[in-house]
Structure formats: structure tokens, C-alpha cells
C-alpha positions in Angstrom: 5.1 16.4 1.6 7.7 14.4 0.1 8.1 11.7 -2.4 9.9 9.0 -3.0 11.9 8.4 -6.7 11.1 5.3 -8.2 14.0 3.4 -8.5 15.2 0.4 -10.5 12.5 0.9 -13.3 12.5 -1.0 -16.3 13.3 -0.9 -19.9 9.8 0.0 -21.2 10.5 -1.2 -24.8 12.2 -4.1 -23.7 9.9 -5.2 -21.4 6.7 -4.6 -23.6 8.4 -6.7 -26.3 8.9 -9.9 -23.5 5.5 -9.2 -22.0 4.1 -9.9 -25.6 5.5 -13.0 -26.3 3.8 -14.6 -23.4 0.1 -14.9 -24.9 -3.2 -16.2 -23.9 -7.1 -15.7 -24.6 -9.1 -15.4 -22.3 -12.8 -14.9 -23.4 -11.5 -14.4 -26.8 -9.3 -11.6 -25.5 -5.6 -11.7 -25.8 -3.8 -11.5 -22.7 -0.2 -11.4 -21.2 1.5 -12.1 -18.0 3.2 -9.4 -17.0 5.1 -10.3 -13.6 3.3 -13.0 -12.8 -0.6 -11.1 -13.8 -2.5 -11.8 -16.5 -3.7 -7.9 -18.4 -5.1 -7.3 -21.0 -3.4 -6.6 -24.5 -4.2 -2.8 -24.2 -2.9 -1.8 -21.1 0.4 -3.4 -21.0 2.0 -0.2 -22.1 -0.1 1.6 -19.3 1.1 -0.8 -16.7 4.8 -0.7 -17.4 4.5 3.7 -17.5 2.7 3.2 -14.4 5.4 1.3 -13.3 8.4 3.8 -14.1 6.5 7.1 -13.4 4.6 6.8 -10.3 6.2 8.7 -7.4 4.0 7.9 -4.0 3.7 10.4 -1.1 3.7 8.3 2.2 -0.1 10.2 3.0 -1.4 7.8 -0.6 -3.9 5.2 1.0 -4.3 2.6 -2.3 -7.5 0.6 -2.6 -6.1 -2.9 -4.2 -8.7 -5.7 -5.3 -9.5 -8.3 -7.9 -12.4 -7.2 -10.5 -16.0 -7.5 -8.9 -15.4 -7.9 -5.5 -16.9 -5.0 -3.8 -14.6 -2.4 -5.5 -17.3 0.0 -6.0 -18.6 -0.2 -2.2 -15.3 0.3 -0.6 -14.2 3.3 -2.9 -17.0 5.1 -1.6 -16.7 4.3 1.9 -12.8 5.0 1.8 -13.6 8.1 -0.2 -15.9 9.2 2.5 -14.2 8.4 5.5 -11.5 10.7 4.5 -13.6 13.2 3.7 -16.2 13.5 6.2 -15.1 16.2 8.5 -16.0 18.1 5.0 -19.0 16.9 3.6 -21.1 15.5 6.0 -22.2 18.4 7.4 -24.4 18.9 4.3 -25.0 15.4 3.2 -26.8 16.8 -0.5 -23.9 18.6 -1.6 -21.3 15.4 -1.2 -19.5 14.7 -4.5 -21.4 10.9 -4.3 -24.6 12.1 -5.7 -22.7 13.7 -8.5 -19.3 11.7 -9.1 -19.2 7.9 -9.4 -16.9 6.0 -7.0 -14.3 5.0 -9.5 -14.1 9.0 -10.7 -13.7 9.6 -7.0 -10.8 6.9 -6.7 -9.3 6.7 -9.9 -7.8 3.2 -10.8 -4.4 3.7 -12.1 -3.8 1.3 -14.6 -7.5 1.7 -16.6 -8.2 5.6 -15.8 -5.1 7.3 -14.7 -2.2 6.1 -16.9 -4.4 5.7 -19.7 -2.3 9.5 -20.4 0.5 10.3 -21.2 2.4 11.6 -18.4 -0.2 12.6 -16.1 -0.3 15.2 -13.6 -1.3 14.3 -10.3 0.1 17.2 -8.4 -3.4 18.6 -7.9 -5.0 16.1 -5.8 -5.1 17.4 -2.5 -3.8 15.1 0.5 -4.3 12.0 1.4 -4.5 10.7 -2.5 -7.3 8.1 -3.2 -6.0 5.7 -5.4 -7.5 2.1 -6.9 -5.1 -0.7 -8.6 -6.1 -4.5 -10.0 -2.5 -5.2 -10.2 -0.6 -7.5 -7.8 1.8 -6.2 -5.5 4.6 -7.5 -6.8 3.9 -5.2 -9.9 2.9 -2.4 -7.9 6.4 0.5 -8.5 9.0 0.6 -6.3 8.2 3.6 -5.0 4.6 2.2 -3.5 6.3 -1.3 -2.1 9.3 1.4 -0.3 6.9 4.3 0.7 4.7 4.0 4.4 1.7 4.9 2.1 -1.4 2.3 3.1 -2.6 -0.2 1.0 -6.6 -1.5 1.4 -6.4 -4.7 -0.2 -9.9 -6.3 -0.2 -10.2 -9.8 0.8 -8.2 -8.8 3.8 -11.4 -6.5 3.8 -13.6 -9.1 2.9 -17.1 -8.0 1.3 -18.8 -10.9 3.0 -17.4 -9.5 6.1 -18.4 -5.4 5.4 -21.8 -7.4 5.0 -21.9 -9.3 7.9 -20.2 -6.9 10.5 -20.6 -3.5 8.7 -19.9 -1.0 11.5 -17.1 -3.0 13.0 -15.0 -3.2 9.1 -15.7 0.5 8.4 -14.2 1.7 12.3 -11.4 -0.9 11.5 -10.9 0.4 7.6 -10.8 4.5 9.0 -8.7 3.9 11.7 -6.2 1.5 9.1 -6.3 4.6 6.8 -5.1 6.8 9.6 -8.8 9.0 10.1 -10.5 7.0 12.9 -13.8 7.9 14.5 -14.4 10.0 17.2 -16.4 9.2 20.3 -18.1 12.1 19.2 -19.0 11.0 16.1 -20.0 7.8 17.3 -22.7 9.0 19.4 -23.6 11.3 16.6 -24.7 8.3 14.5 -21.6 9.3 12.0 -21.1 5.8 11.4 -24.4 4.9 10.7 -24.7 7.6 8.7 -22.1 6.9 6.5 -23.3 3.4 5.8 -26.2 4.3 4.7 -25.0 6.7 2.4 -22.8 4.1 1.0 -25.2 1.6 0.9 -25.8 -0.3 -2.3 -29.6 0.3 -2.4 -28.6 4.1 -2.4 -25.4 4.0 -4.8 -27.8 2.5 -7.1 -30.5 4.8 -6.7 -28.1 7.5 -7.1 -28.9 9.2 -10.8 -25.4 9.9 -11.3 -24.9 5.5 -11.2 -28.1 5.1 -13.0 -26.8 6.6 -16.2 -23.7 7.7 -18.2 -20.3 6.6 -18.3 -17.2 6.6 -16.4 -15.4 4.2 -18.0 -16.2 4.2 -22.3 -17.0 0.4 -22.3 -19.8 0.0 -19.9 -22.4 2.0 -18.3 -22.3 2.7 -14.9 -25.6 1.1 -13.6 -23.4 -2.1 -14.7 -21.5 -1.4 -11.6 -24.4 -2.3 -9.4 -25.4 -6.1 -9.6 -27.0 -7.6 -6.8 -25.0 -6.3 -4.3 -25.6 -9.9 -2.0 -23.3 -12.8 -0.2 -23.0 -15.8 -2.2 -23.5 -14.7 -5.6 -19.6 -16.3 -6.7 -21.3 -19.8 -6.8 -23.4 -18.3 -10.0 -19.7 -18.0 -11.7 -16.6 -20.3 -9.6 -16.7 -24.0 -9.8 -16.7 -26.2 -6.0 -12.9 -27.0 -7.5 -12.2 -23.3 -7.9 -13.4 -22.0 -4.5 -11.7 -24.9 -2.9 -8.4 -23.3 -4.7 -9.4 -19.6 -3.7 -9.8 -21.0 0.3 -6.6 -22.5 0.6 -4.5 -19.5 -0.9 -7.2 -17.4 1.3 -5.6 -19.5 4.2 -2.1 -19.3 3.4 -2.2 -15.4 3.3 -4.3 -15.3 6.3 -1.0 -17.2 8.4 1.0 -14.9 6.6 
């Protein structure tokens, strides 16, 4: 398996320094834009050694979204799509009842690079990754590598809802694993969506306690887990924004 140098990285120091004079708050948080995205004050250093010292195998498959839109759901559906010819067998012993979805696909900017020089050389193939950044501040070695990238909104969460069995045979065969005939008229499919389901994430003792990440608990993770629930937090003016980028990528 090989992988690719990143090339043209940054000045780390350099670029920290300009990333901080660009300063906003947002909920009484400092932020910075850092290539045109807003982070938070902590992680710019994380984002930048992400940045310079992530080398991507062309087998990676990268889960890429905004915060609270469905991140959660499609970690563990990508997570066990790859994995099924493994685990489903003996659906009690899959790492879901005992591992959260984000320790399952580790987010690089708020789990992975939150190190000093990590090592990922033990993940076995394909790699599972998660990322809030944009992809123009995705590394080089990402944007020049034939590694796939799930970005949800292309995989909508209204649509996973809607057509649920259609988006998961399109997401495995995207990700290169696609579904046997087989396994379809095992119920493999079904199976898997009802694993993955939100009643039975949430009912999962491993989400109904504890912490993944230090600064919420993971039952936080698990709202309502419905269609329609961004009207409780975007304005009419703000969705009427969202819709028209939304169409513009969609030409694309």
C-alpha cells in the first residue's frame, strides 16, 4: 500500500501567527478563519499539523460533514459496511455495542491530531476517517490521492431517512464494498439498518454513558434523530441561503 508525500505544506509558525490575527466570537468563543473555515481557538495548531503530516493511502474512505448533521449515523453505517463480511456473522460481538461511532471513525482534527505525531500505521485497511474541515483545507496529500471522500449533504440525512436502503447500497458501492445478491436476499441490508438505527445507537449502553470526547457525554450525540428539526435553530433567511449554495453544488 503506498502513500502519497504531502507536498507544499505550510510554514506552521507562520501560518498559526496570520490565522490568529483574523478573530471572531462566536457564542462567546474565539474563532479564526483558517482558509476560508471558521475553528475554534484550540485547534488551529491541530489543523495546520494535520495539514503538513497526513500522508493518505488511496484505500482511506473520509467521512466529511458539518457539525450535527447525521455524523454519528453515517460513521456507523460506513464503519459497518466495511466491516460486515467480519462481524455480521455474530451480530453481539460487533465493536458498535462496545465502541462509539466517532471512536470507530476517528475525526482528525478533534480526536486524531489532538497528538503529537501520531501513529496511524496500525489501522488495518481501508482507514475510516471523519473531518469538519472544508476541502480546500483538507492536505495535499488527500485532494492528490484516489482515496474516497463521503461528504454528507451529498448524502443527505433527510434522504438516508426517506430512502434508507437505496442511500446505504449507493454509499457501499461509492466506498468500493457493494452488496452482494447474496446478501441482499439474506436481509444483509436490512440488517444492517437496523443495527444502525437511531432507536438502537441510543439504546446501546456504550452511547448511554461515558465519554468519547472530554466535553460532552455521549448520550448528547443522540437528539431526536427526526427530519425537520433545523427549523428549531436556522432562520427562513438562513435556509433560503443553505438551498441556493445546496443548488449550486448540486450543478456542480
Amino acid at each position: 500500500m503506498e502513500s502519497i508525500e504531502p507536498t507544499n505544506k505550510v510554514d506552521q509558525e507562520q501560518l498559526v501567527d496570520e490565522i490568529k490575527h483574523t478573530k471572531d466570537m462566536w457564542f462567546r468563543r474565539p474563532m479564526h478563519l483558517c482558509e476560508g473555515f471558521w475553528c475554534f481557538d484550540k485547534i488551529v495548531e491541530v489543523v495546520i499539523a494535520f495539514q503538513n503530516q497526513f500522508q493518505a493511502y488511496d484505500s482511506d474512505i473520509i467521512l466529511a460533514s458539518m457539525m450535527k448533521t447525521g455524523t454519528t449515523w453515517v460513521k456507523s453505517l460506513l464503519f459497518t459496511i466495511v466491516n460486515r463480511k467480519n462481524s455480521l456473522s455474530n451480530t453481539s460481538q460487533l465493536p458498535l455495542h462496545i465502541k462509539n461511532p466517532h471512536e470507530l471513525v476517528p475525526h482528525f482534527e478533534l480526536k486524531i491530531y489532538n497528538v503529537d505525531q501520531p501513529d496511524l500505521s496500525n489501522i488495518p485497511s481501508p482507514r475510516l476517517f471523519a473531518t469538519h474541515m472544508t476541502y480546500l483545507s483538507l492536505p495535499t496529500s488527500i485532494k492528490t490521492s484516489k482515496c474516497q471522500i463521503v461528504y454528507v449533504l451529498f448524502l443527505e440525512f433527510e434522504g438516508l431517512k426517506k430512502e434508507p436502503k437505496a442511500n446505504l447500497k449507493r454509499l457501499a458501492e461509492f466506498v468500493g464494498f457493494p452488496f452482494s445478491e447474496e446478501e441482499e436476499k439474506a436481509n444483509v441490508i436490512d440488517d444492517i439498518l437496523e443495527l444502525c438505527s437511531f432507536k438502537s445507537l441510543k439504546e446501546m449502553e456504550v452511547n448511554k454513558s461515558g465519554r468519547f470526547y472530554p466535553w460532552f457525554e455521549n448520550k448528547v450525540l443522540f437528539r431526536k434523530g427526526e427530519v425537520g428539526d433545523w427549523t428549531d435553530y436556522l432562520t427562513p433567511t438562513m435556509a433560503k441561503r443553505i438551498d441556493v449554495v445546496r443548488e449550486k453544488l448540486t450543478k456542480a
